[in-house]
C-alpha positions in Angstrom: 79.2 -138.6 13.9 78.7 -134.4 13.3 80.4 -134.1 16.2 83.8 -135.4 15.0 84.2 -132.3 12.7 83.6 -129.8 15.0 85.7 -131.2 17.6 88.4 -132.1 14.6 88.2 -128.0 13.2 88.5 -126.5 16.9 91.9 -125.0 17.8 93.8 -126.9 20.7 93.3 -123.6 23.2 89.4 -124.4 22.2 89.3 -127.7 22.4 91.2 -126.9 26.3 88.5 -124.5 26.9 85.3 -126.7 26.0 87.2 -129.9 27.4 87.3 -128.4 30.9 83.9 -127.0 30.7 82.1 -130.6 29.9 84.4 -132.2 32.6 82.6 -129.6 35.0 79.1 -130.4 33.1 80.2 -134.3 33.8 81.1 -134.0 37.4 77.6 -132.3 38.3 75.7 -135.3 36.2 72.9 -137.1 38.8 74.5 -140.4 37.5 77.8 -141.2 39.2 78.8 -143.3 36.8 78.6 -140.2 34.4 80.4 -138.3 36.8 83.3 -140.6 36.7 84.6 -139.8 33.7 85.5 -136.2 34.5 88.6 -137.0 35.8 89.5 -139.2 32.8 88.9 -136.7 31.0 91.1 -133.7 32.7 93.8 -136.2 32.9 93.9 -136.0 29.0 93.5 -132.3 29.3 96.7 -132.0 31.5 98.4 -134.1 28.9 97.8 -132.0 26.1 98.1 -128.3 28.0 101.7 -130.3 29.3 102.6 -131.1 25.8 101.8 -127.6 24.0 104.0 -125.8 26.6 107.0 -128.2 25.7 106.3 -127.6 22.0 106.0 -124.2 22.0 109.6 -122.8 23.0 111.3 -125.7 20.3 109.9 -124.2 17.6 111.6 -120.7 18.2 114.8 -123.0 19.2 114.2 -125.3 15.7 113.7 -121.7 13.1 116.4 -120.0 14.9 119.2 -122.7 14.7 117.7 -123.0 11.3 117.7 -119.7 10.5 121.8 -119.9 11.7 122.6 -122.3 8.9 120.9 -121.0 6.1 123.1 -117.3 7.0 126.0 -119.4 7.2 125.1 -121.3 4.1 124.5 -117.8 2.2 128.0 -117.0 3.4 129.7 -120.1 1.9 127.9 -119.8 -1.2 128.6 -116.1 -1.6 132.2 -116.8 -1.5 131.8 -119.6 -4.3 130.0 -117.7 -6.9 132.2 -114.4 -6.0 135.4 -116.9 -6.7 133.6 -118.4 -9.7 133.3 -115.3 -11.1 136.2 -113.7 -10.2 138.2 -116.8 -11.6 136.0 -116.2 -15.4 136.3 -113.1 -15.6 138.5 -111.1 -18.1 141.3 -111.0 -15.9 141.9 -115.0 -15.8 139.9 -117.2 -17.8 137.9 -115.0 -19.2 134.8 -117.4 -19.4 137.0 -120.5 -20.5 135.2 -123.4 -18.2 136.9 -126.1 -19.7 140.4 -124.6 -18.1 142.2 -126.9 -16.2 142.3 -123.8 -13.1 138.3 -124.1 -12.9 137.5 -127.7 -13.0 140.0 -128.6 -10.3 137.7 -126.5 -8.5 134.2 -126.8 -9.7 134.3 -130.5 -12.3 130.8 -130.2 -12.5 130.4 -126.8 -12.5 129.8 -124.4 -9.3 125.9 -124.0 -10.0 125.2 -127.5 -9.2 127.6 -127.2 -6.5 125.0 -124.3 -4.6 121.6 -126.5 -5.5 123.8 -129.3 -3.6 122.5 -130.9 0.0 124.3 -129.2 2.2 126.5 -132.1 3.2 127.9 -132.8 -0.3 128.2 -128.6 -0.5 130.5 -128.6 2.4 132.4 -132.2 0.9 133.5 -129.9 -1.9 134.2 -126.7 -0.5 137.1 -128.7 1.9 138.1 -130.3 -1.4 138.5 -126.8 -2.5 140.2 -125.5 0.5 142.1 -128.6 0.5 143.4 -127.7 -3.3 143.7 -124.4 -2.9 145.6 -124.5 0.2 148.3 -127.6 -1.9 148.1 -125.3 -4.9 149.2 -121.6 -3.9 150.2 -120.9 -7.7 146.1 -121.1 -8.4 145.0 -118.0 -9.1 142.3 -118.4 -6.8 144.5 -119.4 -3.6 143.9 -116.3 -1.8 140.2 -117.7 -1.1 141.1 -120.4 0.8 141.4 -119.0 3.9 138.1 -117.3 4.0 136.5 -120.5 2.4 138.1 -122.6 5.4 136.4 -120.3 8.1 132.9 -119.9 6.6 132.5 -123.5 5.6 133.4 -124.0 9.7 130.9 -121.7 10.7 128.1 -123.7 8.3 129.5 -126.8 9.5 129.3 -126.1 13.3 125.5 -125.1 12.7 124.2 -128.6 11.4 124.2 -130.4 15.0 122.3 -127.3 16.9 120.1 -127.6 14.3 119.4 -131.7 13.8 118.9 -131.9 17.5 117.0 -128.7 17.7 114.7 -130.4 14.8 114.2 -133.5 16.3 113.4 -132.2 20.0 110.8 -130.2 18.0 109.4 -133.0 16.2 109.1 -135.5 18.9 106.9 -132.6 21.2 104.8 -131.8 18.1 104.0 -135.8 18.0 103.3 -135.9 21.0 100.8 -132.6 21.2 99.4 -134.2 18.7 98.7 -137.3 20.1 97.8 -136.1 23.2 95.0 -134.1 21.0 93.9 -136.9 19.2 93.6 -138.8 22.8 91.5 -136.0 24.2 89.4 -135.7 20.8 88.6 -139.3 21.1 87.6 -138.9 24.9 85.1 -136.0 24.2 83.6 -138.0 21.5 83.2 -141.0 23.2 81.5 -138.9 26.1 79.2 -137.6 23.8 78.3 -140.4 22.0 77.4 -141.9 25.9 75.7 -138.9 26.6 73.9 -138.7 23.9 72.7 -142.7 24.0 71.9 -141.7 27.8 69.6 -139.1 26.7 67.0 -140.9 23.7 67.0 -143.9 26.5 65.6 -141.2 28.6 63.1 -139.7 26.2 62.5 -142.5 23.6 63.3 -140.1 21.1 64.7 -140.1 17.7 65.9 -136.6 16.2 67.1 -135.8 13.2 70.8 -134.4 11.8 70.3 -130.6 12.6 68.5 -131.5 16.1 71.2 -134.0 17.0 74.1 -131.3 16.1 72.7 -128.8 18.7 72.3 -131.9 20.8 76.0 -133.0 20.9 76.8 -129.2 21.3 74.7 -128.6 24.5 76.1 -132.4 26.1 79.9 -130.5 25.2 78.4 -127.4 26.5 79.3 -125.1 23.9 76.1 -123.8 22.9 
């Protein structure tokens, strides 16, 4: 059915708009049994309008708790490639990766320690700390301290964001749903509508006179 697309391509505020204004059209039909199916269909309306004002402050909530660890993610990997580089450079190793001082810290090197999930990033940094901290002879000991505090601060970010995430997720499913429900609703009211109206006149039109149709029934045109 052409009226699927259009319905499908309008924005939820549009699809709010038109919904309400066929509800009206259907409540003012001569046939009751027409006009019983306004309320059904504001009932889905509600649903969705209720569902699109929970969704709507979670998704600042979700990019800002987001936002939080990725900061505090550029923080802990800041300090790793500044100690990596410190640690190579001419006044230690001088670029020697195969010295004992740098694998204890980075055994498989510290570029695939940044492109790591951020769970395995943080299971090495405290292995780090955790050397560093045993090991005050490394040359590198005096970055254990800051390490310790930033990988914290990344750490205490994760749960704000996971349930941040989720609360957002679960809302945006259920906007959705509810949109999908109040599609179906307006499509189904067409369709009857439309059935209703060639009972009426016997007629038989073709696509473009049955698009205007289904737009005038949703009372949008």
């Amino acid at each position: 059915m052409r009226i699927s697309k259009t319905i499908s391509a309008m924005s939820t505020s549009s699809m709010i708009e038109m919904g309400r204004k066929h509800a009206a059209k259907l409540s003012e039909h001569p046939n009751t049994e027409v006009g019983a199916l306004a309320p059904g269909l504001l009932d889905k309306i509600d649903q969705l309008e209720r569902a699109r004002v929970k969704r709507r402050p979670l998704v600042n909530l979700w990019v800002e708790t987001r936002q939080a660890t990725e900061l505090a993610d550029d923080d802990v990997d800041t300090d790793i490639s500044a100690m990596s580089y410190e640690l190579l450079g001419p006044h230690y190793l001088k670029g020697d990766r195969d010295a004992k001082e740098y694998r204890a810290l980075f055994s498989h090197g510290h570029i695939g320690f940044i492109n790591n999930p951020i769970e395995e990033e943080l299971t090495v940094v405290n292995h780090i700390v955790e050397y560093l901290s045993e090991h005050p002879e490394h040359p590198m000991a005096h970055w254990a301290s800051s390490l310790k505090i930033k990988s914290t601060a990344l750490h205490a970010t994760l749960a704000p964001k996971k349930i941040a995430e989720d609360a957002y997720r679960e809302a945006r499913d259920t906007e959705q749903q509810a949109r999908a429900e109040l599609g179906r609703a307006l499509r189904k009211s067409v369709f009857f509508l439309r059935a209703e109206m060639r009972d009426s006149t016997n007629s038989k039109p073709g696509a473009e006179t049955e698009k205007r149709e289904d737009l005038k029934i949703l009372n949008v045109s």
